[in-house]
C-alpha positions in Angstrom: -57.5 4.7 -3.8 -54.8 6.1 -6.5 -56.7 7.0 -9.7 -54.8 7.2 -12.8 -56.8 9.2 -15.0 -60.5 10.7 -14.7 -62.7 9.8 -17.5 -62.4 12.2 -20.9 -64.5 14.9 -21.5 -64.2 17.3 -24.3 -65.5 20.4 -23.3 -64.5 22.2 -26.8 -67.5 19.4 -28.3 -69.5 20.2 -25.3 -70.0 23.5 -26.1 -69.4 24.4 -30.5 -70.8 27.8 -30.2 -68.0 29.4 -28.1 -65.3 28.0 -31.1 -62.9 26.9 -28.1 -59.6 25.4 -29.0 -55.8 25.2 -27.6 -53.4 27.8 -28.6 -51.0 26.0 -30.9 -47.7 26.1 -28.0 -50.7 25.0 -25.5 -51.5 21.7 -28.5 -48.0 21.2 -28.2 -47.8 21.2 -24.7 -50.7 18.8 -24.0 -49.0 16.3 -26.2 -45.8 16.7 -24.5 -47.3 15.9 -21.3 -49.1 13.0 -22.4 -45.8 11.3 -22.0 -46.4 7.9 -20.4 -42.7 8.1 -18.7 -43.4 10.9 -17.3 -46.3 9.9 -16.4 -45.3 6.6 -14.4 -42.6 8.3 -12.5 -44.9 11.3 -11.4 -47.7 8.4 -10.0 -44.4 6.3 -8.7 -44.0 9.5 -6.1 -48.0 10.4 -5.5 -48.2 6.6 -5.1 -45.9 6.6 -1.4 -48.4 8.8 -0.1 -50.1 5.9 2.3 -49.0 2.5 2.6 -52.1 1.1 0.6 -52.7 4.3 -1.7 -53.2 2.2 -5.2 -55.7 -0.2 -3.8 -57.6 1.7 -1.0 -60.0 4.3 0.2 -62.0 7.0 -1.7 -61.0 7.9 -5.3 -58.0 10.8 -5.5 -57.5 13.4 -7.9 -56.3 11.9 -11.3 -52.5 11.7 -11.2 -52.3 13.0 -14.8 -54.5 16.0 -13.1 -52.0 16.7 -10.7 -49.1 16.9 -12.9 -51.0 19.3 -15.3 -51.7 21.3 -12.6 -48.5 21.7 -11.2 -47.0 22.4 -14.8 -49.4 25.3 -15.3 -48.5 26.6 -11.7 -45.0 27.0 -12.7 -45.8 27.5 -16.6 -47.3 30.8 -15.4 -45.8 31.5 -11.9 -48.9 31.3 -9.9 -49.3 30.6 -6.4 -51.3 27.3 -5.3 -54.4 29.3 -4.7 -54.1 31.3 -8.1 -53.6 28.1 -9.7 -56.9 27.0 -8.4 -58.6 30.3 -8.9 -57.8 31.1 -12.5 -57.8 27.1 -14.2 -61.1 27.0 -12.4 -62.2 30.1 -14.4 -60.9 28.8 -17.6 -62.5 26.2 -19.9 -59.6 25.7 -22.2 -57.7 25.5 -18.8 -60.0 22.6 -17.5 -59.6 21.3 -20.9 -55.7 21.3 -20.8 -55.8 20.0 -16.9 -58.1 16.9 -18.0 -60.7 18.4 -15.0 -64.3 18.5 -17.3 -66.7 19.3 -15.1 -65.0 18.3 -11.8 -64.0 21.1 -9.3 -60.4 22.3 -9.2 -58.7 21.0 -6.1 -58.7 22.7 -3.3 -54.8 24.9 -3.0 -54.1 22.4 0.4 -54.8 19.2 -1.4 -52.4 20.4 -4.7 -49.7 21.4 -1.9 -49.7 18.2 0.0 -50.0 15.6 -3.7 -46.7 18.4 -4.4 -44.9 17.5 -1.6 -44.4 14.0 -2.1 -42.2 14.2 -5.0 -38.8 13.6 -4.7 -35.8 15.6 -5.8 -34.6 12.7 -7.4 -37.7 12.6 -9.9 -37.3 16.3 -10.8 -34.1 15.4 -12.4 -35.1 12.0 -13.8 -38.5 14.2 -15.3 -35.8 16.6 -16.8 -33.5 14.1 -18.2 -37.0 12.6 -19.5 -38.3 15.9 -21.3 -34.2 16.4 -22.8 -34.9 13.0 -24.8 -38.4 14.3 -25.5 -36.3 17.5 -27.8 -34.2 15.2 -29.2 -36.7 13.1 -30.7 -38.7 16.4 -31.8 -35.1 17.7 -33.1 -35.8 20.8 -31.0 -31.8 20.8 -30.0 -29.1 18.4 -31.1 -26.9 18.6 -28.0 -24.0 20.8 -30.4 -23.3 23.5 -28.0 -23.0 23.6 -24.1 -23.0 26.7 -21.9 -22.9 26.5 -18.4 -23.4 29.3 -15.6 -24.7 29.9 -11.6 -26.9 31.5 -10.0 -28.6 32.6 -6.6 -32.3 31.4 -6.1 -33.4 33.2 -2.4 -34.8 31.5 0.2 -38.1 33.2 1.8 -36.2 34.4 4.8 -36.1 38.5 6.1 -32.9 39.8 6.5 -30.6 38.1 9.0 -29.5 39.9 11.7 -28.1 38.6 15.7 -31.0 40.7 17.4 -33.7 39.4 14.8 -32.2 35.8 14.4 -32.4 35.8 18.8 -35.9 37.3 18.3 -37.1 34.4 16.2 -35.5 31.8 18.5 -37.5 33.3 21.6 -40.7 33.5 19.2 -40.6 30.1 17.9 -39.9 28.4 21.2 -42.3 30.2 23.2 -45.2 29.0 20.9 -43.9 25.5 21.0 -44.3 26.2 24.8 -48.1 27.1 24.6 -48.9 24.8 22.6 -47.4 21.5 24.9 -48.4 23.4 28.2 -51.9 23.4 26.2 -51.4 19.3 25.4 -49.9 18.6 29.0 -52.6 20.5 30.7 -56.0 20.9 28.5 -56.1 24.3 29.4 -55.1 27.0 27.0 -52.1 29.1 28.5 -50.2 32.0 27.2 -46.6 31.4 28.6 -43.9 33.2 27.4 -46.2 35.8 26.1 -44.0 38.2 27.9 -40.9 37.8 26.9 -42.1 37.6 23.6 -42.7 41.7 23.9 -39.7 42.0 25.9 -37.7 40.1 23.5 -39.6 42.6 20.3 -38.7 45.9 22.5 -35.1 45.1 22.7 -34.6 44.1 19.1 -36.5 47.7 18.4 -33.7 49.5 20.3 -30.6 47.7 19.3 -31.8 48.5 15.5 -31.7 52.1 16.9 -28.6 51.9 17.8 -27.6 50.9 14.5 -29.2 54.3 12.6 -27.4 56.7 11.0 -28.6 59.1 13.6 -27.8 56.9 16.2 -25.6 59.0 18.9 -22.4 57.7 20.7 -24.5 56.9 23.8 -26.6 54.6 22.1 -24.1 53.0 20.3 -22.3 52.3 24.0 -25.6 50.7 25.2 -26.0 48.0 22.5 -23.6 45.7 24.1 -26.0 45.8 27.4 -29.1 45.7 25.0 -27.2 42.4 22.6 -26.8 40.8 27.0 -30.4 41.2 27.9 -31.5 39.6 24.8 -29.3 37.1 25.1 -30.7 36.1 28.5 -34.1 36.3 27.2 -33.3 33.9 24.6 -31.7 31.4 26.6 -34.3 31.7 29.4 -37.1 30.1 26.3 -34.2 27.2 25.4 -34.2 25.9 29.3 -37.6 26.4 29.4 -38.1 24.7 25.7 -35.7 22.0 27.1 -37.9 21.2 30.1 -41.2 21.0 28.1 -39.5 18.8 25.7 -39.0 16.1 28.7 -42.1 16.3 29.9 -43.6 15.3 26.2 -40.7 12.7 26.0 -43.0 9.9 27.6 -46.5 11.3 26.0 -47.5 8.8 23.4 -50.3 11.4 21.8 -49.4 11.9 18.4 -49.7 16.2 19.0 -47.6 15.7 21.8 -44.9 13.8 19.8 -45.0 15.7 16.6 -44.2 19.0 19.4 -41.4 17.4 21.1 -39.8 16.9 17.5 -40.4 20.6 16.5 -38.4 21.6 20.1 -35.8 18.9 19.5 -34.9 20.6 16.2 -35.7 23.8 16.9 -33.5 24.2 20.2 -30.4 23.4 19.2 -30.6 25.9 16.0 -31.4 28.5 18.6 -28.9 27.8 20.6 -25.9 27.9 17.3 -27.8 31.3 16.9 -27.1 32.5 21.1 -23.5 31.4 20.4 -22.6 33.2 17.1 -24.1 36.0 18.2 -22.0 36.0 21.4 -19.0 35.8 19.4 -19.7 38.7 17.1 -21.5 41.0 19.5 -19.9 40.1 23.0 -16.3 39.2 21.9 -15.7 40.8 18.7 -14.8 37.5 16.9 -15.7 37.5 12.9 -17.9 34.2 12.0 -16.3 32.1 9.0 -20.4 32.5 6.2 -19.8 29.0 6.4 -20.5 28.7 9.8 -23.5 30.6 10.5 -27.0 30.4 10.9 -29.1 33.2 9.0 -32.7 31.5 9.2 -34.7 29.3 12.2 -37.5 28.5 9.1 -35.1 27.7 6.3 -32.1 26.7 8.1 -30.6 25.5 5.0 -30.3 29.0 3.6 -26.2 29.6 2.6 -24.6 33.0 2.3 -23.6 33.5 -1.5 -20.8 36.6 -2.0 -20.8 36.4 -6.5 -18.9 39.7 -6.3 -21.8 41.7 -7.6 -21.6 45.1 -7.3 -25.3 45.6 -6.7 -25.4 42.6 -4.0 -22.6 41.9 -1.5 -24.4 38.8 -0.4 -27.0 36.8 -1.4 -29.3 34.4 1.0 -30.4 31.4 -0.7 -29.0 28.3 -2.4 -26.0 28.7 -5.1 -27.8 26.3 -8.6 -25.5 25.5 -11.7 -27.3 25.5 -14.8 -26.4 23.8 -18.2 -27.8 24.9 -20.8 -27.5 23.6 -24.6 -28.6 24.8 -28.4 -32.3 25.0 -28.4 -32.5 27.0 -25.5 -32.9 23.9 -23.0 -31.5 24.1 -19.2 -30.6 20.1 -19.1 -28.9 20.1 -16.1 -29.4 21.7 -12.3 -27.7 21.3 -9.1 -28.5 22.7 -6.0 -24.4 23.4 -3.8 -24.0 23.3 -0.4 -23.0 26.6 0.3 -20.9 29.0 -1.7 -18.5 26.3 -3.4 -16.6 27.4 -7.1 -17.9 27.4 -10.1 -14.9 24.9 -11.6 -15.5 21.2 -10.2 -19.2 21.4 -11.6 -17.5 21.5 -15.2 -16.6 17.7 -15.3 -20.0 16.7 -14.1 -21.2 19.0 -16.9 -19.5 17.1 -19.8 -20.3 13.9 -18.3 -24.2 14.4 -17.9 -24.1 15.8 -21.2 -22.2 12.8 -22.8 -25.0 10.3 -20.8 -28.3 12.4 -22.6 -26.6 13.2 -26.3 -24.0 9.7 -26.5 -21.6 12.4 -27.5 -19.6 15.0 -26.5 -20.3 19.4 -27.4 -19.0 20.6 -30.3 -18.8 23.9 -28.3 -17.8 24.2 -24.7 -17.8 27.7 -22.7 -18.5 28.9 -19.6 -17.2 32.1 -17.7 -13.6 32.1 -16.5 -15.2 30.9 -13.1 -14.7 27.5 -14.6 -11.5 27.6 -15.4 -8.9 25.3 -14.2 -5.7 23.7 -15.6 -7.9 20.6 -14.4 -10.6 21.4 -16.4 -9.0 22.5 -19.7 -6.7 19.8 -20.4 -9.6 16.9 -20.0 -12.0 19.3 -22.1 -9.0 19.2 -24.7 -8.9 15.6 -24.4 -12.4 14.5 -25.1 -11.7 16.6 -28.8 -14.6 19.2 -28.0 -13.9 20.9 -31.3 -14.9 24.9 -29.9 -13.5 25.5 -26.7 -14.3 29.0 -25.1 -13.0 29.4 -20.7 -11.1 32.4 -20.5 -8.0 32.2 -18.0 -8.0 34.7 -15.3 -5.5 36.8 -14.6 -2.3 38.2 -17.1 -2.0 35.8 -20.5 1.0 35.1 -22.4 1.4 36.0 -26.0 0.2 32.1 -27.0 -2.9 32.9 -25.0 -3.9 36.2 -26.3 -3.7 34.2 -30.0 -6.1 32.0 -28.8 -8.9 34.5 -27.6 -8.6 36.6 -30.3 -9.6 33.5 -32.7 -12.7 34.0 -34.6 -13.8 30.4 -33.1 -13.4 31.4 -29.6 -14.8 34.7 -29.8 -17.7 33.3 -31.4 -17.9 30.7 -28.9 -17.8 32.8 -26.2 -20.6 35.7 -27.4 -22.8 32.8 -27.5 -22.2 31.9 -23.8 -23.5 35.4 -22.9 -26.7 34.3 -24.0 -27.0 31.9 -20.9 -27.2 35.2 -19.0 -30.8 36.3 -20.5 -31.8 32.7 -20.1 -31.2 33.4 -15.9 -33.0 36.7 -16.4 -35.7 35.1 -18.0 -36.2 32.0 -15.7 -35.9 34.0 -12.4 -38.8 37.2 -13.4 -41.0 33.9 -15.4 -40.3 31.1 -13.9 -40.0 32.0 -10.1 -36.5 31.4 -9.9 -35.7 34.4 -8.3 -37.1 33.4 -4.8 -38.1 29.8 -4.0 -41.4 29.7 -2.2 -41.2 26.1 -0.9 -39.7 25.6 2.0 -36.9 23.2 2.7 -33.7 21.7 0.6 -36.3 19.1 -1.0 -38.6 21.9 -1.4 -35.8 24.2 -3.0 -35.2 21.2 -5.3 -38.7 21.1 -6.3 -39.3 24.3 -6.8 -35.8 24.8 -8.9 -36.7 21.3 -10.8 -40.6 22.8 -11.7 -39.5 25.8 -12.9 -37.2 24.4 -15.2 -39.6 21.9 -16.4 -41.9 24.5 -17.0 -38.9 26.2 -19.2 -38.2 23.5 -20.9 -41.4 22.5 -21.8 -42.4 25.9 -22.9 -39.2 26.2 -25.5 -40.2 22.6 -26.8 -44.0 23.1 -27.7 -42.8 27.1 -29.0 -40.3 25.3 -31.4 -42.6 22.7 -32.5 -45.4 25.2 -33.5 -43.4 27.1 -34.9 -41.9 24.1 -37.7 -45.3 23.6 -38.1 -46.8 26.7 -38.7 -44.0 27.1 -41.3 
């Protein structure tokens, strides 16, 4: 049974002595959240979990515990398990998280509430807390900056003998455990070429040292062939397990023939782009290849950094307006440009402020004949995308303008706001797994943000 709230206790009455009380951001905070639309569309989500959720079985955590929870995870960038370690330490904590005396959730039962919200909630939640600052007049909608950025997947680094590695690894195990289901007896098959498949990935990284001699180097090929074997050797076999749990109705038995019928054929685009690079010599299009078995939706981002030729993760364009709120995210497929996300920019921002920036800039990523002329056209009055390349004598007049250059010094300020939500808000490295995960994770963070620069701006007008 889906409960909506647990009954209130104020532990600050409970206990006068200790002089408890919310900071004044935290006050502002707990108001925020108090939000019945957010709220509703939060317990809309956690609501899906079981056909009969709202009506049946034993009492659940609250659903306005559950949001708090997950806010102060991401408010403070903790893991699940830190999240119930330190709020079960902290009695303004509890307080904040509606919990009185009730014990924290366990980590597991936060994760699995988590997972059931929908990417398309995180958006509608951040859409919701936008209107929440313009009622507060904590930003106006005046200015617009926009920018990318890289948040990493949880993946090592991808190379063809540790990519065929994985594939051996992970379809072994699935192995085990069906020969385990089909038989009843626990059996380690494929526990060999597990090692076998380790030792080789060892010696072709060998190869690869600096110190590496031209003999070694002339053996990789053989090395890349025997791995290759290896590898395909666990797909047959992973192929033949997968038909025997075909006509198994046990739900173990079904949940591994899934795993092997998504699993295989990733290992097997691994076995052929490695045979093309290794074997043949061919160069792979990033677009085309696989860098992670576990997060296969992992993309191969080249920004041109000087520090980072490539990137592993998922490219996310930001908007960000006067007040210091991100209003808008998107997750790309792949490494698109920057410029056809400018359009949807102007028109999300249009939808949450009923009017158009009075200031528009971006960096000259963004720039298109496409997108200049429409920005014109809407009468944005402060428009700052530099052209690339050589300008004409019209267009060096027009950057040297007090208006653009002012205009454009405030875009660079969308850089510290990245800075500041990758080392705390966790967007440097998403730590759920999967694109919905990567949109939750992406879409708490930025809640988190965004709640944050709401309740600091409110306390402070008050505390003026």
């Amino acid at each position: 049974m889906l409960r909506d709230r647990s009954e209130p206790v104020d532990l600050f009455t409970l206990v006068p002595a200790l002089e408890l009380r919310f900071e004044p951001e935290l006050a502002e905070l707990d108001r925020l959240l108090e939000d019945d639309q957010i709220f509703q569309q939060v317990k809309a989500d956690l609501s899906r979990r079981r056909p009969h959720t709202i009506d049946t079985g034993r009492p659940s955590t609250p659903v306005e515990v559950i949001l708090r929870l997950l806010v102060a995870q991401h408010l403070y960038d903790w893991s699940y398990a830190q999240t119930e370690h330190f709020v079960g330490d902290s009695l303004v904590l509890r307080q904040f998280c509606r919990l009185g005396f009730d014990p924290v959730p366990h980590h597991t039962t936060l994760m699995r509430w988590s997972n059931l919200l929908q990417p398309e909630t995180m958006h509608r939640l951040l859409d919701r807390v936008t209107e929440l600052a313009r009622s507060l007049k904590v930003t106006r909608g005046r200015k617009l900056r926009i920018d990318s950025t890289v948040v990493a997947t949880t993946i090592h680094y991808p190379t063809d003998s540790t990519l065929l590695f994985d594939g051996v690894r992970m379809l072994s195990r699935f192995v085990q455990r069906a020969t385990t289901a089909l038989t009843g007896k626990p059996r380690r098959v494929g526990a060999q070429r597990i090692r076998q498949a380790k030792q080789l990935v060892r010696r072709i990284e060998a190869t690869a040292a600096v110190h590496a001699t031209t003999a070694d180097r002339a053996e990789r090929p053989r090395l890349y062939r025997r791995l290759l074997e290896l590898t395909q050797t666990s797909v047959r076999q992973a192929e033949q397990v997968q038909r025997a749990l075909a006509g198994r109705s046990e739900a173990a038995a079904e949940r591994l023939e899934a795993a092997v019928r998504s699993v295989a054929p990733l290992v097997q685009q691994v076995i052929a782009q490695a045979e093309r690079r290794v074997l043949r010599g061919e160069t792979v299009p990033a677009s085309e290849k696989l860098v992670s078995l576990f997060e296969p939706h992992t993309a191969i981002v080249r920004r041109g950094k000087a520090h980072l030729s490539a990137e592993f993760g998922r490219k996310i364009m930001l908007d960000e307006v006067d007040g210091g709120l991100v209003t808008r995210y998107a997750v790309l497929v792949g490494n698109p440009p920057d410029a056809p996300e400018l359009p949807t920019s102007l028109a999300h921002h249009q939808l949450c402020f009923d009017q158009v920036p009075a200031v528009l800039t971006a960096d000259r990523a963004f720039f298109t004949l496409d997108n200049d002329q429409p920005a014109h056209d809407l009468h944005i009055g402060s428009i700052a995308l530099p052209r690339p390349g050589p300008l004409t004598a019209d267009q060096l007049q027009v950057r040297r303008r007090a208006a653009f250059r002012r205009a454009y010094r405030w875009r660079a300020g969308i850089e510290g706001r990245i800075s500041v939500l990758k080392r705390r808000f966790g967007l440097d490295r998403c730590r759920y797994h999967g694109e919905a995960g990567m949109e939750r994770w992406v879409g708490w963070g930025l809640l988190a943000h965004n709640l944050r620069q709401i309740s600091r701006s409110v306390a402070a007008k008050s505390a003026r």
